[in-house]
N, C-alpha and C positions, 0 to 999 in steps of 0.2 A: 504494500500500500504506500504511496505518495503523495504526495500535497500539491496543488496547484501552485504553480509559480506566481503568477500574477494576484490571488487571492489568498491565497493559503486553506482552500476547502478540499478536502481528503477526495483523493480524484478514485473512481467508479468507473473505468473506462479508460476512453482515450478521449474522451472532453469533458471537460468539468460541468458537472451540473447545474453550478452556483453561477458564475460567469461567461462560460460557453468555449475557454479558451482550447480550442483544439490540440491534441499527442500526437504524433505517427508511433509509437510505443519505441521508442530509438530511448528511452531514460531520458537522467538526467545527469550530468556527470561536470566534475571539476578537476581538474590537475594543478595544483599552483607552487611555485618554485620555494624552498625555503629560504631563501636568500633574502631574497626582497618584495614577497608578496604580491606579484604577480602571476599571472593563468589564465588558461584557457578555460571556459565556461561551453560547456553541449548542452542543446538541448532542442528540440523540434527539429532535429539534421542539419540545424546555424551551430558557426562554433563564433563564440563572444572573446577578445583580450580584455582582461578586466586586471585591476587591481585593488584591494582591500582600503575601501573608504573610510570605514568609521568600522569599531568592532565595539561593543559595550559586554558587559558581564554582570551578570543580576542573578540574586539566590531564587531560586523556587521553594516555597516551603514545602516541609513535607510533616507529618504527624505532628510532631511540636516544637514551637519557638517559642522563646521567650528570653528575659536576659539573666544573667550572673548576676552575683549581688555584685558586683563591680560593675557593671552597666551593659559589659560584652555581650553581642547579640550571640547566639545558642540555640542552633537548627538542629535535628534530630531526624534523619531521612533525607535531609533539603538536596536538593540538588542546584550545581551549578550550574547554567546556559549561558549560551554565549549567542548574538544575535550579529552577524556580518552586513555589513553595507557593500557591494559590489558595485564597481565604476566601471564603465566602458572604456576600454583605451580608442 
């Protein structure tokens, strides 16, 4: 299962339900260099040069938060994600 690009609604096919945006089922794929955050982006049989715009990092919680008696916040489950900003070159 995968997500629609353009919308992010769990695609059911090879066209999104939610916005209409058509698959040829070719995936969707990245390669990017470690060097210096550059790649190539596949996806609909275009291939995209992009480079890493903006990346933020935010906890997700999970069963319980709360803080320490020092103030420290204190996730239990949480997970980390991480959310990419892609640029065209």
């Amino acid at each position: 299962m995968t997500n629609c690009v353009n919308c992010g609604a769990v695609l059911h096919g090879n066209k999104c339900e939610y916005c209409g945006t058509e698959y040829n089922g070719t995936g969707i794929t990245a390669d990017f260099s470690e060097e210096d955050c550059t790649g190539v982006l596949s996806f609909g049989g275009k291939e995209y040069d992009v480079y890493i715009g903006h990346m933020e990092a935010q906890y997700v919680c999970g069963a319980n938060i709360g803080r320490t008696p020092d103030g420290k916040l204190h996730i239990v489950h949480g997970q980390l994600k991480h959310k990419f900003t892609l640029i065209e070159v």
